[in-house]
C-alpha positions in Angstrom: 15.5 9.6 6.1 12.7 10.4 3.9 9.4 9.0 4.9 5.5 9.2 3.6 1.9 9.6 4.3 0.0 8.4 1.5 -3.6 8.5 1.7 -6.4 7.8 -0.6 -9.0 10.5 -1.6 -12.2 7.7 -1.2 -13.3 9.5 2.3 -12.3 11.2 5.3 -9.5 10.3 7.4 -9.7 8.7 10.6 -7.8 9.0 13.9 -6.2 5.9 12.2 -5.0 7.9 9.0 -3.7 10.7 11.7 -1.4 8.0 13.9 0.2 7.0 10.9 0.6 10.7 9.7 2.0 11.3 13.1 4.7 8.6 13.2 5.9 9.2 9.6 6.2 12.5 10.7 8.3 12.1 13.7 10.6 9.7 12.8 11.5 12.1 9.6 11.8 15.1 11.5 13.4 13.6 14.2 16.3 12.3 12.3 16.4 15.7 10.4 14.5 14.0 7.0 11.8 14.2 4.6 8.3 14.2 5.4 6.7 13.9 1.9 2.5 13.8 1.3 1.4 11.3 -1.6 -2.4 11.4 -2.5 -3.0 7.9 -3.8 -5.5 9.1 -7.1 -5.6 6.3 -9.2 -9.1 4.7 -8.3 -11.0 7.1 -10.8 -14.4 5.6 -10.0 -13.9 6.4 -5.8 -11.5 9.6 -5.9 -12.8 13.0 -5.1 -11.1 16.0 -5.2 -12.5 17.3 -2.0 -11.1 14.2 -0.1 -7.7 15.8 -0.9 -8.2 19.3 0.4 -10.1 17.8 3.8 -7.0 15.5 4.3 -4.5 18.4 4.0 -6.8 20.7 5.8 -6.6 18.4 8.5 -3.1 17.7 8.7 -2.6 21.4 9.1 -4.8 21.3 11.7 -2.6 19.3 13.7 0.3 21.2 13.0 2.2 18.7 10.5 4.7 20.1 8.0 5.5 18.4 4.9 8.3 19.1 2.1 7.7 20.0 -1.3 4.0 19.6 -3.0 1.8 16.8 -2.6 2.6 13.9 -5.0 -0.1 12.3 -6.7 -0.1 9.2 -8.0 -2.0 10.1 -11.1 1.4 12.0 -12.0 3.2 8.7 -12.1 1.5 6.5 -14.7 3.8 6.1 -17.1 6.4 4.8 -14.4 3.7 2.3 -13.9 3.6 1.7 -17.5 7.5 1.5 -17.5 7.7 -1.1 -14.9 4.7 -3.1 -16.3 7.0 -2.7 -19.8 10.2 -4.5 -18.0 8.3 -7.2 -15.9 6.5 -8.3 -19.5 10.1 -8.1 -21.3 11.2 -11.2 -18.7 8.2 -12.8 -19.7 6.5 -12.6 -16.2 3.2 -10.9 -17.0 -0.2 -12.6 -18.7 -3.4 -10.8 -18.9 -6.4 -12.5 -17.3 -9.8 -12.2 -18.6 -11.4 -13.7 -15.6 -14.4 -11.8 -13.3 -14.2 -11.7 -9.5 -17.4 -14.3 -9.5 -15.3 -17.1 -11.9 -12.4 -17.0 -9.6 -14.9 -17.1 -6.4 -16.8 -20.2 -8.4 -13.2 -21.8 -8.6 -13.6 -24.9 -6.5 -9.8 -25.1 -6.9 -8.8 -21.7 -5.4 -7.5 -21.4 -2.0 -7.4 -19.0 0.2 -3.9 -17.2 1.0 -2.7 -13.4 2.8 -4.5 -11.5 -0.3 -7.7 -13.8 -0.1 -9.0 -16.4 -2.8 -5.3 -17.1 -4.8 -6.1 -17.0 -8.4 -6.3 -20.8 -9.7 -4.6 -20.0 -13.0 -6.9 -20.4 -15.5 -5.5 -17.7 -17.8 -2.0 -18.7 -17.5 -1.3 -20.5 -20.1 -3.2 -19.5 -22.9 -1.3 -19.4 -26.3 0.4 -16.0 -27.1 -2.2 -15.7 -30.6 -5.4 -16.3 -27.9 -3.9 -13.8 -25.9 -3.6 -10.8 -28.4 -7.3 -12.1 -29.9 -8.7 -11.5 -26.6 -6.7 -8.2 -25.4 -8.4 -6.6 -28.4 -11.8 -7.0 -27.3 -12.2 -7.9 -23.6 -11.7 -6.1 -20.4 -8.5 -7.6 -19.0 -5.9 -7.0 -15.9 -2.0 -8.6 -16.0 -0.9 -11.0 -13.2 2.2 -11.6 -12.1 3.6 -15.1 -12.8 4.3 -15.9 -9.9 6.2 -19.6 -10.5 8.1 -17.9 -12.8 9.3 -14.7 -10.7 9.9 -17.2 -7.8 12.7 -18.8 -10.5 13.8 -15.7 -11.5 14.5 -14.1 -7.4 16.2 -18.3 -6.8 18.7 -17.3 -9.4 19.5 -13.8 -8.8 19.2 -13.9 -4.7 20.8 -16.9 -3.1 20.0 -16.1 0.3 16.1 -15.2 -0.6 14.7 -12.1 0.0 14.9 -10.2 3.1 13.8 -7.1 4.3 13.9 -4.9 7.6 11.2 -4.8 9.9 11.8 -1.6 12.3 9.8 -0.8 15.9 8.8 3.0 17.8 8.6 3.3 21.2 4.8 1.2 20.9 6.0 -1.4 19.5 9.2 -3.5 19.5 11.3 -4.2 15.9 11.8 -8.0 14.8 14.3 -7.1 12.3 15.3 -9.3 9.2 12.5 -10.5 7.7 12.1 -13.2 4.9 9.7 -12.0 2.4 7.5 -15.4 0.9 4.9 -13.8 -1.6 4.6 -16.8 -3.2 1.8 -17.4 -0.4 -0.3 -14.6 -2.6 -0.2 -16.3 -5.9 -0.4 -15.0 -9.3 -1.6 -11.1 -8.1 -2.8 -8.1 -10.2 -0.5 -6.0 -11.2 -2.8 -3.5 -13.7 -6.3 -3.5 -12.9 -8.9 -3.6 -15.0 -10.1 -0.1 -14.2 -7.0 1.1 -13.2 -3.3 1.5 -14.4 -2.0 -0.4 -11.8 -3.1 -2.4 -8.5 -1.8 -1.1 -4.9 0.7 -3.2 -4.8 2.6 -1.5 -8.1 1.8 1.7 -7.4 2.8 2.0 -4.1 6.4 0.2 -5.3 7.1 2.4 -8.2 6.2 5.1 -6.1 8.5 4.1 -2.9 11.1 3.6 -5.2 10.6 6.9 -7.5 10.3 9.1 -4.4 13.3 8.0 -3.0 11.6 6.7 0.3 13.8 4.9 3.0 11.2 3.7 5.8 7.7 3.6 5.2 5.7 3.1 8.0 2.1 2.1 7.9 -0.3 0.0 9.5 0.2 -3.5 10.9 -2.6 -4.3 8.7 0.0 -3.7 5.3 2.7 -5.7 6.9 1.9 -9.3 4.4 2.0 -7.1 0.8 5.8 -6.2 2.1 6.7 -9.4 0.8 5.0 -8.9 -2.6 7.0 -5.2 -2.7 10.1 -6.9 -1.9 9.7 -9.0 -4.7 8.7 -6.2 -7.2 11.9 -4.4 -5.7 13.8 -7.6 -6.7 12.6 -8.1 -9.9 13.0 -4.3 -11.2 16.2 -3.4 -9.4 14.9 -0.5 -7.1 16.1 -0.5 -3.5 14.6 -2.0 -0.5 13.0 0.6 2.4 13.7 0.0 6.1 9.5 -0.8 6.7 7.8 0.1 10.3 4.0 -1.5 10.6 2.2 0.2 13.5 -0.3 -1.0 15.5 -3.9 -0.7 14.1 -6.8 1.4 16.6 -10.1 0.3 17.6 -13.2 2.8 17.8 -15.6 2.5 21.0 -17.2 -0.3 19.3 -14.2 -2.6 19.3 -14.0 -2.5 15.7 -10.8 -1.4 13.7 -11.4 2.0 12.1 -11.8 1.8 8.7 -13.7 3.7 6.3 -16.0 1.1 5.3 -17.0 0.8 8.7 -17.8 4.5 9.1 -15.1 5.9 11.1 -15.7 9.2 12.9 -14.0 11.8 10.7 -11.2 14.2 11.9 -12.8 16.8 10.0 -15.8 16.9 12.6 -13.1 17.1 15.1 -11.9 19.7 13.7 -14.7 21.8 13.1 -16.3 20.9 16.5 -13.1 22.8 17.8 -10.8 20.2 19.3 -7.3 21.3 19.7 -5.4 19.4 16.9 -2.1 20.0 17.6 -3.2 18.8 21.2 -4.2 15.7 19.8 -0.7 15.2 17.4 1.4 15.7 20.7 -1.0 12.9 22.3 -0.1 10.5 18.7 3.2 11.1 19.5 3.0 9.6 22.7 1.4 6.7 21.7 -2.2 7.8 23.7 -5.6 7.8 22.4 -8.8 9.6 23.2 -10.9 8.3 25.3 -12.8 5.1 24.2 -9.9 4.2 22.0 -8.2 1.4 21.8 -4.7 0.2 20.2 -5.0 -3.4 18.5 -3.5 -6.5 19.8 -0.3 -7.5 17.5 
C-alpha cells in the first residue's frame, strides 16, 4: 500500500488537513506501506515557501513519519507536459481563449459538479485560428470532452469504474461508475499554471506509484474526471477513500478561505500533538468540533 498527504503551500493547515494526514497515515502503516508527503507547488502566484516548512513542522509535531523526501509537484512538469503531449496526439485537447466573466455571461452554460460547464465556444475553431491565436493570447487547453467519452465507449465496454473504500468512520460503497461527462469540457493547463488540479494530481498518483488515496469527501466528484485521465493515458486506477469533511464551532466546514484556526497556533500554544493524532485516529475531535453529514 502506498498512500499520500498532499497539501498546498497557500496557508496553514487545519485540523482538517491533519485528519486526512492521520488516515493516510494509518492505513499505510498499518498495512506495512508507504506514507509519502507531496507539496502541491504549482500555483506560483499563492505558494509560499514558509507554508511548506509550517506543514512539515506540524506533522512532526504529531508524530507522523513519512518515507523518502517530500515530492513537489513543481519537480513534475514535464510529466505534465508529457501527458498534455499524448492527450493532444488523440486529438482531445483545444486551447480556449475565453475569461472567467465570458463563460459566467454565457446564458447557455449550465451548471454541473465543477460549477458553470464551459458552453463551448472555443471548440471548434479552425486549426489556422487556433495557432494565430496561441501566438498572441493568454490561453488554457480543455479536454474534449464528447470526444474522450467516444474514445473510453470504444476501449472500455463496461464504462469506467472505480473503488470506493470506507475506515472505521465511515462505511465503503464499493464499485463506483465514474460519469465525468457531467463536468464538461474541463481545464487541463491553466492559464497561469502548467496544469489544473485535476492533471496534476493524476500524473502525480500515477507517477508516485499510489494505490489508495484518501482525501476529503469534498474531492469524491473529480474521481470521475481522474478515472477518465487514467483511462485515456493508460496509468492504473487507485483504490480511493473520501473522508468525512469537519466543521469548526461555527458550523462551517474548515477551509482556508474561511479562516480556519491553524495547527501551528496549536502547536506553539503547547497542545500535545501526538495526543491529538491518537484522538484522529479514533475518529474524535476537540471540543466544538463537528464531523460533516455524508
Amino acid at each position: 500500500m502506498v498512500t499520500r498527504f498532499a497539501p498546498s503551500p497557500t496557508g496553514p493547515l487545519h485540523l482538517g488537513h491533519a485528519y486526512c494526514a492521520v488516515e493516510g497515515h494509518e492505513a499505510a502503516r498499518g498495512a506495512s506501506g508507504r506514507f509519502l508527503i507531496r507539496i502541491d507547488d504549482i500555483d506560483g502566484s499563492r505558494s509560499r515557501p514558509q507554508y511548506v516548512d509550517a506543514a512539515l513542522d506540524v506533522l512532526r509535531w504529531m508524530g507522523l513519519d513519512w518515507d523518502d523526501a517530500p515530492i513537489f509537484q513543481s519537480a513534475h512538469l514535464a510529466h505534465y507536459q508529457a501527458a498534455l503531449d499524448e492527450l493532444r496526439a488523440k486529438d482531445l485537447l483545444y486551447p480556449c481563449f475565453c475569461t472567467r466573466a465570458d463563460i459566467t455571461a454565457s446564458l447557455s452554460a449550465p451548471h454541473g459538479p465543477s460549477g458553470i460547464i464551459y458552453p463551448g465556444t472555443c471548440r471548434d475553431l479552425s486549426r489556422s485560428e487556433q495557432q494565430r491565436r496561441c501566438a498572441s493570447e493568454a490561453h488554457c487547453w480543455r479536454l474534449d470532452m464528447a470526444k474522450a467519452m467516444l474514445w473510453v465507449a470504444a476501449h472500455f465496454s463496461q464504462g469506467l469504474i472505480w473503488e470506493e473504500a470506507g475506515d472505521g468512520n465511515m462505511a465503503g460503497k464499493g464499485p463506483q461508475r465514474a460519469e465525468p461527462q457531467t463536468h464538461g469540457d474541463i481545464v487541463l493547463a491553466r492559464k497561469d499554471a502548467p496544469a489544473s488540479y485535476h492533471l496534476a494530481s493524476s500524473v502525480d498518483d500515477a507517477v508516485m506509484g499510489v494505490t489508495h488515496v484518501i482525501r476529503g469527501a469534498d474531492l469524491r466528484q473529480s474521481t470521475d474526471v481522474h478515472r477518465l485521465l487514467q483511462a485515456l493515458l493508460g496509468w492504473p486506477t487507485p483504490i480511493y477513500h473520501h473522508h468525512l469533511l469537519i466543521c469548526g464551532p461555527d458550523g462551517r466546514r474548515l477551509a482556508k478561505r474561511n479562516q480556519a484556526a491553524a495547527l501551528e497556533t496549536w502547536r506553539q500554544a503547547g497542545h500535545d500533538g501526538r495526543r491529538l493524532a491518537d484522538q484522529l485516529r479514533q475518529h474524535k475531535l476537540p471540543t466544538g468540533y463537528s464531523f460533516q453529514k455524508a
